[in-house]
C-alpha positions in Angstrom: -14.5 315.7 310.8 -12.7 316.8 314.1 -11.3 313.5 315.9 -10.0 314.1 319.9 -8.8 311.0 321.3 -8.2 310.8 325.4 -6.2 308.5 327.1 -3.5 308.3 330.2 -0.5 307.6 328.4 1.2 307.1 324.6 3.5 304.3 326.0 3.8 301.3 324.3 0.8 299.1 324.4 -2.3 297.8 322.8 -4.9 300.3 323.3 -2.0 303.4 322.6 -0.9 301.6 319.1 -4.5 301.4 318.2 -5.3 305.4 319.0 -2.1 306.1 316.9 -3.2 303.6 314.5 -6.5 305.2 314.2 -5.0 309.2 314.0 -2.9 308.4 311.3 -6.2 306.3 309.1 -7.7 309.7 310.1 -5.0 312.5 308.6 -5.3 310.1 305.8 -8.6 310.6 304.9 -7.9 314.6 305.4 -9.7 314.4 309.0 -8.5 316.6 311.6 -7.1 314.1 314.2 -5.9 315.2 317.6 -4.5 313.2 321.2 -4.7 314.3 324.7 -2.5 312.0 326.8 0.3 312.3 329.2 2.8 311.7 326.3 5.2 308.8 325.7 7.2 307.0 323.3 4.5 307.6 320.9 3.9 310.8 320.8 6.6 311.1 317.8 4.3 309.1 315.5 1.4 311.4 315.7 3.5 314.6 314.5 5.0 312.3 311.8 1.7 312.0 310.4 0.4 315.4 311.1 -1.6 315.0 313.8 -1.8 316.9 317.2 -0.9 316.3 321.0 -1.6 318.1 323.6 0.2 317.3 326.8 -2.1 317.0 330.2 -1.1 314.6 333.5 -3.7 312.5 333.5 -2.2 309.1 333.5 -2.8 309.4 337.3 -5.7 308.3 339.1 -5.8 311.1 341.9 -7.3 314.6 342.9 -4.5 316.4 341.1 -5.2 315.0 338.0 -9.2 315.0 338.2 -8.8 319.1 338.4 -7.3 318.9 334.8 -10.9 319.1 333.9 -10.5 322.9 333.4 -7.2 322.0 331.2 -9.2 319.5 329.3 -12.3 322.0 328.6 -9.5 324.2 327.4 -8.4 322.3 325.0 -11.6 321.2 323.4 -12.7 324.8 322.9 -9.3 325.6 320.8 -9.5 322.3 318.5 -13.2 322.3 318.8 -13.5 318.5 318.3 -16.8 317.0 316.4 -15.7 313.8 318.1 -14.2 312.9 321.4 -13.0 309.1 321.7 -12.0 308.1 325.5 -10.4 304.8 325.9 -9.7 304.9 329.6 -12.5 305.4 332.0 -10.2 307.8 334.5 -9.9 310.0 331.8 -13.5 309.5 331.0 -14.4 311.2 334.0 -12.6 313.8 333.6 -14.3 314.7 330.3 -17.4 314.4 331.9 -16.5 317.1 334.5 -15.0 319.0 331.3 -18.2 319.1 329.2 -20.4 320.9 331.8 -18.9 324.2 331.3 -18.0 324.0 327.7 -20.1 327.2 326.0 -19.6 325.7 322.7 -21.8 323.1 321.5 -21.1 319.6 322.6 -19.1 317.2 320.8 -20.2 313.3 320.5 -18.9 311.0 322.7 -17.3 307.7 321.6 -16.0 305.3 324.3 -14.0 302.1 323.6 -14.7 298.9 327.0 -10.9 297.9 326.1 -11.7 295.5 329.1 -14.3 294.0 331.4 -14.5 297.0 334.0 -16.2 296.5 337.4 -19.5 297.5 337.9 -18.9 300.0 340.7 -19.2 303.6 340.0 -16.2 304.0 338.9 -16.2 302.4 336.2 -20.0 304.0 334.9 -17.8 306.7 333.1 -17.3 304.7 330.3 -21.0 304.0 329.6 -21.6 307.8 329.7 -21.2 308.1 325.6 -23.4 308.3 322.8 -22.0 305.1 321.4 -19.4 302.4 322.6 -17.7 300.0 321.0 -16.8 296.8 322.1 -13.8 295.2 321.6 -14.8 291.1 321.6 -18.1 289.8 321.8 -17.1 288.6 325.2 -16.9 292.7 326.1 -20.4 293.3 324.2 -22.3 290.8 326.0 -20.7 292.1 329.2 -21.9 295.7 328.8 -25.0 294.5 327.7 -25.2 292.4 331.4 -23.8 295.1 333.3 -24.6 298.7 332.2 -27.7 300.1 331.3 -27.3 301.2 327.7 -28.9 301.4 324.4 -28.0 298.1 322.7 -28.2 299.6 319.1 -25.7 301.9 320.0 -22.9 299.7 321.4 -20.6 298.7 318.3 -19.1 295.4 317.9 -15.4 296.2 316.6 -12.6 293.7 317.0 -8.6 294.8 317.9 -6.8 295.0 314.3 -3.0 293.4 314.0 -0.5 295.4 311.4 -0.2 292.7 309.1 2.6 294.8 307.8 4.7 294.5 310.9 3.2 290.8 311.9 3.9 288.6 308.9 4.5 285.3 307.0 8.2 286.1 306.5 11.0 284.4 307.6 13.1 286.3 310.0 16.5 287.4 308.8 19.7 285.4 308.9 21.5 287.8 310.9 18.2 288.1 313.5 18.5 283.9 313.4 22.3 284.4 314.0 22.2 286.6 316.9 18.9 284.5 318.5 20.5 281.3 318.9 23.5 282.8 320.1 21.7 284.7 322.7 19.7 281.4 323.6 21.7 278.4 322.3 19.2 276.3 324.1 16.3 277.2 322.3 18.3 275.4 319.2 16.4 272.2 317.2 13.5 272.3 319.9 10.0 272.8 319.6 9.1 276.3 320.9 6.4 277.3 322.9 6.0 280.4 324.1 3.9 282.4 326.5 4.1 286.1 325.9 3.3 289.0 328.4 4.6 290.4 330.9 5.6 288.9 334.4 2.4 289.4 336.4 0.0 286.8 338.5 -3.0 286.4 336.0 -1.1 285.9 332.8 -1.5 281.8 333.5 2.4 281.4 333.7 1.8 278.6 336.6 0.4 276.9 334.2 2.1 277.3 331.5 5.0 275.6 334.2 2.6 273.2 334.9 2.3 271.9 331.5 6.3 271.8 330.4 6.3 269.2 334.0 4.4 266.7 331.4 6.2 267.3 328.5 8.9 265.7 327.0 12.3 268.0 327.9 14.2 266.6 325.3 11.8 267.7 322.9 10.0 271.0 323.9 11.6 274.4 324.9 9.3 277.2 326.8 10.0 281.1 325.7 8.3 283.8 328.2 9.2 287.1 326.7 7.8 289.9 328.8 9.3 292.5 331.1 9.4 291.9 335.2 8.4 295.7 336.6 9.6 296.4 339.5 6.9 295.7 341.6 6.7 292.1 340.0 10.1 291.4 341.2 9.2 288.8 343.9 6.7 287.2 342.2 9.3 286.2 339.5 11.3 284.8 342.1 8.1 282.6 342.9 8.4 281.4 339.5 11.6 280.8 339.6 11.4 278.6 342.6 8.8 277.1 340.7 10.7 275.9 338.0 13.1 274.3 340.0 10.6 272.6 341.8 9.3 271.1 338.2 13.1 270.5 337.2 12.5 272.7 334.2 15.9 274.7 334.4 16.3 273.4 331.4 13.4 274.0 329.7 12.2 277.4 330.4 13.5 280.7 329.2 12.5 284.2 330.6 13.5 286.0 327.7 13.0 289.7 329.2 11.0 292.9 327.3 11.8 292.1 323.8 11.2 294.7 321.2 11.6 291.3 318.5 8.4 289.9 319.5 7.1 289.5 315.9 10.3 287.0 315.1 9.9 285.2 318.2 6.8 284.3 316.9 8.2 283.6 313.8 10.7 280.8 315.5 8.1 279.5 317.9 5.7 276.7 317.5 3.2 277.5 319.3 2.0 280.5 321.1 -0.3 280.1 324.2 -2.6 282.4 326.0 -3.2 281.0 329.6 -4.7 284.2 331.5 -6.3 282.8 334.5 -8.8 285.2 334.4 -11.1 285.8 330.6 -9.3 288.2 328.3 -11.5 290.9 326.8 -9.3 290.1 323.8 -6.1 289.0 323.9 -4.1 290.6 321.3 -1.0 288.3 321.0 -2.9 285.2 319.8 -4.0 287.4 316.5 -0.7 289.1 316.0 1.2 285.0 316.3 -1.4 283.7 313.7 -0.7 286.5 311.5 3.2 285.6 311.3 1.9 281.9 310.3 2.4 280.4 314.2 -0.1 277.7 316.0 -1.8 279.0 318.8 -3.8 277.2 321.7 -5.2 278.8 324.4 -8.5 278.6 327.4 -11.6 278.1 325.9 -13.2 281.3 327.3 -13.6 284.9 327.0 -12.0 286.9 323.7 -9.3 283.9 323.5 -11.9 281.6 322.5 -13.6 283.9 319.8 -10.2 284.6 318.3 -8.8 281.1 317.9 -12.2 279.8 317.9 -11.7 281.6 314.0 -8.1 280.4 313.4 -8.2 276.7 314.4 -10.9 275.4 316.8 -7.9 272.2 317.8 -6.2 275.0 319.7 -8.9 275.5 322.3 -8.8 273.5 325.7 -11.0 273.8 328.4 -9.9 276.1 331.6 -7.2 274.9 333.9 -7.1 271.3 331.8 -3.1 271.6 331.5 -3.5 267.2 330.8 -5.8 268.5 327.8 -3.3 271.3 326.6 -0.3 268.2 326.8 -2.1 265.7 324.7 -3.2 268.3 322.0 -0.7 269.6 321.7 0.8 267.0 319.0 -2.6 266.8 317.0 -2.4 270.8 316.6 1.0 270.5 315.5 0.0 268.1 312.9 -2.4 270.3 311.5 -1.9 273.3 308.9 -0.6 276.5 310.6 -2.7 280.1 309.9 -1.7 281.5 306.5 -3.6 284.7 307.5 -5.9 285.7 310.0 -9.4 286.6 309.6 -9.7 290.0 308.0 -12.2 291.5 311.0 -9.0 291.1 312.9 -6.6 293.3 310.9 -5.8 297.0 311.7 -7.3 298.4 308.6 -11.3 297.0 309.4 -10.5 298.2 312.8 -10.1 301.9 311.4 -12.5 301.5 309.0 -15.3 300.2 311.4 -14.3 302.8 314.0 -14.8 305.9 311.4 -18.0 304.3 310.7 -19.4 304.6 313.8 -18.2 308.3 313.7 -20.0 309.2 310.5 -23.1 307.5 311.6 -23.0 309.1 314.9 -22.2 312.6 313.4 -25.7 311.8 310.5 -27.4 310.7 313.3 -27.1 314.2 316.0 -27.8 316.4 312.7 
């Protein structure tokens, strides 16, 4: 089998781990397993485990990069690609323009809703496949509301955390070491972080919101997640914020970490507060994998996830009194030991090959 994967970018991130992920299952299995992206960081990965890249600016949304459709067509007729996965619906178009003058017979088309995409046109490209998978429940029912589509042919296949690199173990003495005396004031507290970057819907108002309840002397609040450039006044509203609530003392913006696993590790808890449903939300697995609480709005992919783990860490939307008063019952209770297998990186893989293979049977 001939896998093509198409994407904007192999930067770090979610949806790019998981297309690496998948390459390297594939080259595994002695699949032929190739990327089109606009490269990145993780381009490295897929040559380490022999699979192929091939460069195109797509990342993009303009003109310039929608004529890349001749590029793209290009490329499919040198790997010639039983399979083509898009994961991005720019790119998704572009394919679509591509496959109308390929000569060569025409590949299947796999698409992955890594979100809840708009109706508008735009956004149709993804629904133009011969079978999509869905990444939550949540996502399934919303393509099942909102596009018109063959319901036997749109997979349920939840995002898969590397238990290998999201663990039970305890981090290292000399990671401890240089950790508390980075942040001295994260020292004999309970921790509670918020992970993700610094933008408007990631709920860190209330996340704010809930430490002005909470006892200071007690609790601690991590954020680790990068400020972009862009973002750069908004995190002065937060900071202004803070002082409002007093918590100077209380919060810490720890900045893009590369460490994120042990700051789960050291944490308490780990919250999800996206003011607006999360197709997923990836952190909440990857934090009960390394044996961490985690509470969260009891909606969208959030709910499914720790609805699974521990029920006690769900609270209704916007209820930050709620998220306060539980949040010494959850602590009580038994932390994950594991998370539930559908949720690992291997039965993501697995599932996603499936669909492949039954999608190859199926056109012969």
């Amino acid at each position: 089998m001939r896998v093509l994967q198409l994407l904007p970018e192999l930067k770090l991130g979610g949806v790019e781990r998981g297309t690496v992920d998948l390459s390297e299952h594939l080259t595994k299995l002695g699949h032929k397993s190739a990327v089109v992206s606009a490269g990145g960081g993780l381009v490295e990965q897929l040559s380490n485990h022999g699979a192929k890249h091939f460069s195109l600016p797509i990342a993009k949304k303009n003109f310039l990069a929608l004529k890349q459709f001749k590029n793209l067509r290009n490329i499919y007729q040198e790997f010639h690609p039983d399979i083509i996965h898009v994961r991005s619906r720019f790119p998704a178009w572009i394919n679509a323009l591509a496959l109308r003058g390929l000569s060569a017979s025409k590949p299947i088309i796999i698409s992955t809703f890594h979100g809840l995409y708009s109706k508008p046109f735009y956004s149709k490209s993804m629904a133009y496949a011969d079978d999509i998978i869905a990444i939550s429940k949540t996502v399934q029912d919303y393509i099942f509301s909102n596009y018109d589509v063959d319901h036997s042919r749109v997979h349920l296949i939840y995002r898969g955390c590397d238990v290998e690199e999201f663990n039970t173990s305890s981090p290292s003495k000399s990671w401890s070491d240089s950790w508390y005396k980075e942040f001295p004031q994260t020292g004999n507290k309970i921790l509670l972080t918020l992970p993700g970057r610094i933008t408007g819907w990631k709920g860190i108002e209330d996340f704010l919101k809930l430490f002005s309840q909470l006892d200071q002397a007690k609790y601690h609040g991590l954020i680790p997640g990068p400020v972009n450039g862009n973002k750069k006044r908004y995190f002065q509203s937060l900071l202004a914020l803070v002082k409002k609530y007093n918590l100077e003392s209380a919060i810490t913006f720890c900045g893009a970490r590369a460490d994120i696993s042990n700051i789960y590790k050291i944490s308490d808890i780990v919250f999800n507060l996206s003011s607006k449903p999360e197709p997923f939300g990836r952190t909440i697995i990857e934090a009960a994998a390394c044996g961490t609480h985690v509470m969260g709005w009891n909606r969208g992919g959030v709910k499914e996830s720790i609805g699974m783990i521990n029920p006690l860490g769900l609270i209704d939307f916007g209820d930050t009194d709620a998220l306060a008063n539980q949040i010494p019952y959850l602590l009580q209770s038994e932390p994950p030991l594991s998370i539930p297998s559908i949720f690992t990186k291997e039965r993501l893989v697995e599932e996603t090959i499936k669909v492949y293979e039954s999608a190859i049977q199926r056109e012969r």
